[in-house]
C-alpha positions as a Markdown table, in Angstrom:
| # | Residue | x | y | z |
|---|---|---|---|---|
| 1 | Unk | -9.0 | 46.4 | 141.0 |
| 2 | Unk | -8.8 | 45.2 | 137.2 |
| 3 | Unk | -11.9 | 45.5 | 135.1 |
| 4 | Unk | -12.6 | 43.4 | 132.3 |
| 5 | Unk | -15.1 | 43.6 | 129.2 |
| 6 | Unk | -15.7 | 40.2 | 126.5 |
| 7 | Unk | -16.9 | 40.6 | 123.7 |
| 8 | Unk | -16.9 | 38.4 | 120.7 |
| 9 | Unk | -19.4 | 35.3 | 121.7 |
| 10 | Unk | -22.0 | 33.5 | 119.5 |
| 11 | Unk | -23.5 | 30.4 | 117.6 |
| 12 | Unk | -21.8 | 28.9 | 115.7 |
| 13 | Unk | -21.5 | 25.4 | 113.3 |
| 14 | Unk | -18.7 | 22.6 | 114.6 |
| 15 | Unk | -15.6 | 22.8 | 113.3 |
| 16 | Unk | -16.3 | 27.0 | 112.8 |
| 17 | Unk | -14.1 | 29.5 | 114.5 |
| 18 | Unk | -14.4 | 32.3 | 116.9 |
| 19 | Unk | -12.6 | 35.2 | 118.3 |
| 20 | Unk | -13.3 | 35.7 | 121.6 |
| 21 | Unk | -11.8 | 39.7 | 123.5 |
| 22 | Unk | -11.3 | 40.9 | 126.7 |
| 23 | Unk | -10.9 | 44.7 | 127.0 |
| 24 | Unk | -8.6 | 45.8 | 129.9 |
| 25 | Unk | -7.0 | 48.1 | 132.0 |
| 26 | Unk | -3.4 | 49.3 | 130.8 |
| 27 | Unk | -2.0 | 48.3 | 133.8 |
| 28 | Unk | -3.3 | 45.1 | 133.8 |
| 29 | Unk | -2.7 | 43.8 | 130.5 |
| 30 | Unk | 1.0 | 44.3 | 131.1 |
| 31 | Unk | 1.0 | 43.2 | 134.8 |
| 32 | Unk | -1.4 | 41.1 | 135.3 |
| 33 | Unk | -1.6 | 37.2 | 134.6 |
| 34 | Unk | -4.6 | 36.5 | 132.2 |
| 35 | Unk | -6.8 | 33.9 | 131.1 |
| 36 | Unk | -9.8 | 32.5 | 129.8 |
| 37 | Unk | -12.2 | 30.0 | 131.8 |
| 38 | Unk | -15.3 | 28.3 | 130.9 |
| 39 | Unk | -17.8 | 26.8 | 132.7 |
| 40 | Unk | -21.1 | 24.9 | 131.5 |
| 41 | Unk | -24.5 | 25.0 | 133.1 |
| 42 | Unk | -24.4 | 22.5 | 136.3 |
| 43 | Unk | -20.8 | 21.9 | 135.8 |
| 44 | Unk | -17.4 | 23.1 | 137.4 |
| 45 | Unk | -15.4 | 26.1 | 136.1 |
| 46 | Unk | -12.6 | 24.8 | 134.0 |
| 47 | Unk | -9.4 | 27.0 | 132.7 |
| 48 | Unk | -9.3 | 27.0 | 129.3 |
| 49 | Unk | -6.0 | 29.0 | 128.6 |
| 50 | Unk | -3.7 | 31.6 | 130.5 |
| 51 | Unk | -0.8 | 33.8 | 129.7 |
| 52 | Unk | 1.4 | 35.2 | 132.0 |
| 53 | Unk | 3.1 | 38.4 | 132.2 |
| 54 | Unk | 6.3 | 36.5 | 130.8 |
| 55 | Unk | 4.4 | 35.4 | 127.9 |
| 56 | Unk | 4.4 | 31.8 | 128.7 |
| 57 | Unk | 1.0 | 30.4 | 127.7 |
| 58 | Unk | -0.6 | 27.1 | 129.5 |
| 59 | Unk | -3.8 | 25.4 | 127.4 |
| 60 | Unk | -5.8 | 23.3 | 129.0 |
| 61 | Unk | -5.6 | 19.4 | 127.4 |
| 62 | Unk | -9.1 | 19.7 | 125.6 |
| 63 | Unk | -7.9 | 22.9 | 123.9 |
| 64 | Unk | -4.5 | 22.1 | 122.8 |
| 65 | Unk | -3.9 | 22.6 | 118.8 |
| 66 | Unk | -7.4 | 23.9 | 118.8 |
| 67 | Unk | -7.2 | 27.7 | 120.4 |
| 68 | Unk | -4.9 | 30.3 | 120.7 |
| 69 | Unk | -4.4 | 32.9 | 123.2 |
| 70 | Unk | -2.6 | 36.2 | 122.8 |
| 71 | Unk | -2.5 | 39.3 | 124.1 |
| 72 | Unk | -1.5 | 43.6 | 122.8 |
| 73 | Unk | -0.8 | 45.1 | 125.5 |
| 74 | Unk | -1.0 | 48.6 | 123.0 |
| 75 | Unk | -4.5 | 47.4 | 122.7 |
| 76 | Unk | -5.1 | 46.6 | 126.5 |
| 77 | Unk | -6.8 | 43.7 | 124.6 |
| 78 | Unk | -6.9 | 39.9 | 125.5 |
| 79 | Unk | -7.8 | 37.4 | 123.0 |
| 80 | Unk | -9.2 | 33.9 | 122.1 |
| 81 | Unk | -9.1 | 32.6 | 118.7 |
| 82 | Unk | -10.9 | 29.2 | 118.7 |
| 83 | Unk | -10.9 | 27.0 | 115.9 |
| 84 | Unk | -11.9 | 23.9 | 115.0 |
| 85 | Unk | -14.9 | 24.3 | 117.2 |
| 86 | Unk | -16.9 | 21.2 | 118.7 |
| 87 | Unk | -20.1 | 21.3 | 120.5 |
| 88 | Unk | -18.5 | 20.1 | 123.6 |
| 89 | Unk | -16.9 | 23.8 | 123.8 |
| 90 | Unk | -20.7 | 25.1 | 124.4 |
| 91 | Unk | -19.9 | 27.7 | 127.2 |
| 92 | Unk | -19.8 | 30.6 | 128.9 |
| 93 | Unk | -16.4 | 31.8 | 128.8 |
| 94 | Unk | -14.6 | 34.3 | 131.2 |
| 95 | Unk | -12.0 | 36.3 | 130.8 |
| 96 | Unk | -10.0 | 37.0 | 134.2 |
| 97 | Unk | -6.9 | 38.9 | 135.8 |
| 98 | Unk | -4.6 | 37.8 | 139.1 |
| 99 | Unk | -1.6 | 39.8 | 139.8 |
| 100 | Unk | 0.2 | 37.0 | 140.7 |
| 101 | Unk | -1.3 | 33.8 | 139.2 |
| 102 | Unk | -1.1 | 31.2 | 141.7 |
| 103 | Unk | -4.9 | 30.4 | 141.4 |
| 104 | Unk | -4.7 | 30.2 | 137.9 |
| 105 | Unk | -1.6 | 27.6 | 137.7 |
| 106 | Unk | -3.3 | 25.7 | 140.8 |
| 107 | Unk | -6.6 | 25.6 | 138.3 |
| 108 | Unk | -4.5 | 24.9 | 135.1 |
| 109 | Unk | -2.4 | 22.0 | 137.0 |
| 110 | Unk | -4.9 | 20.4 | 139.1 |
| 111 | Unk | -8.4 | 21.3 | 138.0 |
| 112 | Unk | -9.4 | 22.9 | 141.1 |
| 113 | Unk | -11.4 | 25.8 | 139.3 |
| 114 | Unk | -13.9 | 26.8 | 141.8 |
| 115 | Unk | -14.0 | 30.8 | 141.5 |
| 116 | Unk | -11.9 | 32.6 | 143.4 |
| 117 | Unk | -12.9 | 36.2 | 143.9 |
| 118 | Unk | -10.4 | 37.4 | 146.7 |
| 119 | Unk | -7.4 | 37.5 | 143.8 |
| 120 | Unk | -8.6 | 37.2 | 140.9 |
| 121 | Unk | -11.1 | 39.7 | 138.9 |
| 122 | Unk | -13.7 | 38.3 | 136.5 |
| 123 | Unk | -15.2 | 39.6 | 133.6 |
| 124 | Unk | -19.5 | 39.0 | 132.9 |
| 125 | Unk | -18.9 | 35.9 | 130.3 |
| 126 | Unk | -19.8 | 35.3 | 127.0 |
| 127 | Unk | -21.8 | 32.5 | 126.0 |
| 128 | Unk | -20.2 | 30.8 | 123.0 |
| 129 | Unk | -23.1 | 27.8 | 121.7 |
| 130 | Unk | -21.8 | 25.4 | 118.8 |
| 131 | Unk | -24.1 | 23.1 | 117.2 |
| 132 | Unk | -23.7 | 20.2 | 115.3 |
């Protein structure tokens, strides 16, 4: 099963930036969908970004313009660049992994988010707080 490590939360002002990485297997950076969730205290898990093992990326509408997600797969590394921060982005973001990525187009296309732990593997969050 794929293992996962963020790294790269904080505080921060609006309209600052953060990096947010996900450390990874080698085999599942390069085979693996991947994403980045979020989910506030009390509220729903939302997806926030995912790129597939084509490359295609998918944003989720609050996001667009504002973050970028990438991956190097010689770095087994996943990343989030957020800019353009608000304090409605207050969080704790996850990265994840599915072999397959039906759950995470289902979440990205419908907003049916609830965590799924039979296919897809989680990492333990990052709490990204922005004031302003």
């Amino acid at each position: 099963q794929a293992q996962l490590m963020e790294s790269g939360g904080g505080s921060v002002q609006a309209g600052g930036s953060l990096r947010l990485s996900c450390a990874a297997s080698e085999r599942t950076i390069s085979t693996y969908q991947m994403g980045w969730f979020r989910q506030e205290a009390g509220k729903e898990r939302e997806g926030v970004a995912i790129v597939q093992s084509d490359g295609t990326t998918i944003y989720g509408d609050s996001v667009k313009g504002r973050f970028t997600i990438s991956k190097d797969n010689a770095k087994r590394t996943l990343y989030l660049q957020m800019d353009s921060l608000k304090p409605e982005d207050t969080a704790m973001y996850y990265c994840a992994a599915e072999l397959g990525g039906a759950w995470f187009r289902r979440c990205m296309s419908t907003g049916a988010c609830a965590p799924n732990s039979a296919t897809v593997t989680w990492g333990q969050g990052t709490q990204v707080t922005i004031s302003s």
